[in-house]
N, C-alpha and C positions, 0 to 999 in steps of 0.2 A: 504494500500500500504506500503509497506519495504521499511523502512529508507536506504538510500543510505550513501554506506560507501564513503566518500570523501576521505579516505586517501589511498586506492585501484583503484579508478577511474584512467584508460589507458586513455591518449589525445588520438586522431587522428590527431596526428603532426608530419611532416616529416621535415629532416631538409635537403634542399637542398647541392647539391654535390658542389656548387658553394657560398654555402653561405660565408665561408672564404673570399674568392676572393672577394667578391661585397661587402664585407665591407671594404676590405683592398684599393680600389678602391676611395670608398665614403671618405675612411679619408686622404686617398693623394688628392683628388679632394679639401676638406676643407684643407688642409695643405700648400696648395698653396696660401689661401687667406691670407694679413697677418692679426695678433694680432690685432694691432692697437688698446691698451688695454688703459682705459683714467677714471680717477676717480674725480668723483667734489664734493665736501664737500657740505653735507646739513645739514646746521646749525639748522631749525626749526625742524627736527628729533630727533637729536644729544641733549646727557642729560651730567650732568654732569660725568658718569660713561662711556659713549657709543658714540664713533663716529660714524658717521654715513655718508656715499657717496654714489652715486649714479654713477654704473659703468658701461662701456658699453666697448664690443666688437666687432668684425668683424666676421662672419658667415659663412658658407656656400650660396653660390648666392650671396655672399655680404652686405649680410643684416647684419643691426647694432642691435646685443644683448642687453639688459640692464639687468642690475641688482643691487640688496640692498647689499651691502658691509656695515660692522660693525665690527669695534674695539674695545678693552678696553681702553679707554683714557687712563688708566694708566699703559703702557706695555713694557716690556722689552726685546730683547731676542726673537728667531722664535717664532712664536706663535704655539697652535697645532688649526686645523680649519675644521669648521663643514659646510659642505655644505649642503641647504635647496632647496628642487624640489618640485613645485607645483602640487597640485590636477588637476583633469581633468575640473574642472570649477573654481577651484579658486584661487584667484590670487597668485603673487610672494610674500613669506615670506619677512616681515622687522626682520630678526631676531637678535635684541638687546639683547635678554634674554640669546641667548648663546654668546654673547659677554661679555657679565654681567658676565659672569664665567669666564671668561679668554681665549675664544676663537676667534679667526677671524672667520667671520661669512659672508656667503655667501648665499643672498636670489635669485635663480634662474628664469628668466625668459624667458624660450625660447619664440622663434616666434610664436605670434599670444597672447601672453601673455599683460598685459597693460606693454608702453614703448616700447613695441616689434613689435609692431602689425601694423607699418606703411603701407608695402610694403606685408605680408601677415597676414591675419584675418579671416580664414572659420568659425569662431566660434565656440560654445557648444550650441547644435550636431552642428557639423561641420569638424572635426578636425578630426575624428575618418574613416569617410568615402574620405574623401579630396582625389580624386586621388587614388581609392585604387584596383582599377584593372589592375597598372601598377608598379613595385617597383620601380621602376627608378625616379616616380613622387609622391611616395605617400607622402602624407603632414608630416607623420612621418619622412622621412628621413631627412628633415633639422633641426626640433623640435630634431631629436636625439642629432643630430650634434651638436647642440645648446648646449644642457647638459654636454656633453663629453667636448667640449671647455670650458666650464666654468676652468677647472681641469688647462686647460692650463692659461689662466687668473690668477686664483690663484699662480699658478707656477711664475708668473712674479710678486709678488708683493713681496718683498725685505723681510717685516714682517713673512712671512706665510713660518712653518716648511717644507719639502718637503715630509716629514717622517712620519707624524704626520695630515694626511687628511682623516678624515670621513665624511659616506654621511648619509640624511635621508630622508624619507618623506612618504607621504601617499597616497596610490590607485595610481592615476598616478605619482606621487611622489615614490611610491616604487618601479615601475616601471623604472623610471628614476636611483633610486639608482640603482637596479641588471643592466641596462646599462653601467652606468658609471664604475662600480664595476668590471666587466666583460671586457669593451674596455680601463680599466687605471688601470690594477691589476698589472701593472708596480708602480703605486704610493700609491693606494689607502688601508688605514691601517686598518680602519673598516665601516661596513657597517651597516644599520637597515632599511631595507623597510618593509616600514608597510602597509598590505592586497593589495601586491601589484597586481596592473593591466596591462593587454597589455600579460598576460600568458596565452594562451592556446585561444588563440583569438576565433577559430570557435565553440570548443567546448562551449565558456561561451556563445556567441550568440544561441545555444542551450539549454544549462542549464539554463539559467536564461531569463526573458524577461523584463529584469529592464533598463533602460538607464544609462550609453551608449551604451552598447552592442547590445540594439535593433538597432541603428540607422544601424547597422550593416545588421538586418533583413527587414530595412524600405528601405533601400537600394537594395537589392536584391526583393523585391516586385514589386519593381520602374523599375530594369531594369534585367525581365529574362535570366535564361541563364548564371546571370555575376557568381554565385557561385564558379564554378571551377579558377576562375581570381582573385577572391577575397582572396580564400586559397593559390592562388600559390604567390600571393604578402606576405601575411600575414604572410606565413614559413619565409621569411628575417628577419623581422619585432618582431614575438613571443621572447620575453624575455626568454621563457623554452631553446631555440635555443643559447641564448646567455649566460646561466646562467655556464654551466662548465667552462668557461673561469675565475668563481673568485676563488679564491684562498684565499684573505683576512677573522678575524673574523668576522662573519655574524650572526645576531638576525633579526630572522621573525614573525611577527606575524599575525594572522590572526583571524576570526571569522568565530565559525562555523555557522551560522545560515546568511551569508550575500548572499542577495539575488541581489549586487550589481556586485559584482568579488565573483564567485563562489569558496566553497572551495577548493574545487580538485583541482584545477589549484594552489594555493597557496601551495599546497603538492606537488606539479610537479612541480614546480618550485625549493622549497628548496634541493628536492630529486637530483636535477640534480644539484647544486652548489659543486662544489668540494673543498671548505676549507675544512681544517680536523677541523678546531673551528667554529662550526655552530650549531646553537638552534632553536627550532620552537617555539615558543607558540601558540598553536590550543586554542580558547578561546571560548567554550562553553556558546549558551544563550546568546553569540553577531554578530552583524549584523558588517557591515562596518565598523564602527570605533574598529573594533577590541579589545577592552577596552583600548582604547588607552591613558585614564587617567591613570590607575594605571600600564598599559604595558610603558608610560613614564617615570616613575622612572625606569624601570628596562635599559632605552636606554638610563638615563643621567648616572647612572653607569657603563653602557658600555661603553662608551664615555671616559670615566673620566679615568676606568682603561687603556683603550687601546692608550688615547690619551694623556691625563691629566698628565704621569709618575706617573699613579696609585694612582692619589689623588683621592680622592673621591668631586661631584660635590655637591655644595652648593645651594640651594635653586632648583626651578623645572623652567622646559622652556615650552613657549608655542607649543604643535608639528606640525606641517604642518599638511593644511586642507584638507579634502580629496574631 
């Protein structure tokens, strides 16, 4: 059988005539809710180099955020700051290590995440199917919501550059970055999603039969019929849909051989990003983590030039799990 060219692969993705509208919609619906932004010092985290708080906001539905906020103790001056989106099973980033650099640091955790997860929690699998033959309910839309507010959060904290905010993460983390990247390309300086997921939703539930994407197919087994419901939520929802809205510098990387988020989709997705500073690393003879050891040096010197005022970063960080 003939190797399939992943960087040719056409989705079968449409993007609704309304999709505009239903997003401009959902973030007045969340803009309504306020901030009500609150940070409390946790001293058994917190090292001699790195504060450390534990912050929480106000959500869409009301629901209370949390998250890992991290300083440099020793800091002057706006800071520039690195926001961290969780994987699709694991948990929110403590990320100290990019504090340790000189960054405010921001470990993300939407709803259903630990700290988050009071009033919603469908779990892994869970999360992926939640509601997903309706867009108006599906469990993605407040998890986005989630993300995208974090931006605002940071906005309100005195320390943190306005000018100077990048994002990162991995699989459903990279995900989250081309969201955020996409709906705050008002603020947002640079981005790095790494193999990211939630691209090309129906086709990867075809391509690949690896989880999550099967819960996708476990679900439609379950209840006949619902496919055509399933794609027409899903066009709201596809990151390929939301990806021309960035405009910021953008570093992607993928694996070719990941049998988790399929390649194609990770070429469909960059392909549609419209910054004119944008790079892919296609990474042959890797699965998932996309060689995300030695592709993280290339995201702490992105960082560093784009954020940093072009210092170069010192030592390495740990990168969000996928």
């Amino acid at each position: 059988m003939p190797k399939r060219d992943a960087s040719t692969y056409a989705l079968t993705l449409s993007k609704p005539a309304d999709f505009d509208a239903f997003w401009d919609e959902v973030m007045a619906e969340a803009n309504r809710v306020p901030l009500n932004p609150s940070l409390t010092p946790v001293p058994m985290r917190s090292t001699a180099d790195v504060d450390v708080f534990e912050a929480h906001y106000d959500s869409l539905d009301g629901l209370r955020i949390a998250g890992w906020y991290c300083l440099p103790h020793k800091r002057s001056g706006p800071l520039p700051t690195v926001v961290v989106y969780p994987g699709y099973i694991s948990e929110p980033t403590l990320p100290k290590d990019w504090a340790a650099q000189g960054y405010a640091a921001f470990g993300a955790a939407p709803r259903g995440k630990l700290r988050s997860n009071q009033r919603f929690n469908p779990g892994y699998p869970g999360l992926l199917t939640d509601n997903i033959t309706d867009k108006n309910t599906y469990g993605y839309k407040g998890f986005y919501v989630d993300a995208i507010r974090a931006i605002d959060f940071l906005l309100a904290q005195p320390e943190v550059d306005p000018t100077r905010i990048g994002l990162t993460g991995g699989s459903q983390g990279g995900a989250l970055t081309i969201l955020v990247a996409a709906m705050r390309n008002d603020v947002i300086a640079a981005a790095a999603p790494q193999a990211p997921y939630l691209c090309g939703y129906v086709d990867s539930a075809r391509l690949t039969h690896t989880y999550p994407y099967e819960e996708m197919n476990d679900y439609a087994r379950l209840h006949p019929g619902s496919e055509a419901a399933i794609a027409e939520t899903l066009h709201y929802y596809d990151l390929v849909n939301f990806a021309p809205r960035i405009t910021c510098p953008i570093l992607v990387n993928i694996g070719l051989q990941d049998d988790v988020v399929p390649p194609e989709t990770g070429y469909a997705v960059f392909d549609a990003i419209s910054s004119k500073e944008k790079k892919l690393h296609a990474y042959d003879g890797y699965g998932h983590d996309a060689n995300v050891y030695e592709h993280g040096a290339l995201i702490n010197e992105f960082f560093a030039q784009r954020l940093l005022n072009n210092r170069m970063a010192s030592g390495t960080v740990e990168l969000a799990g996928f």
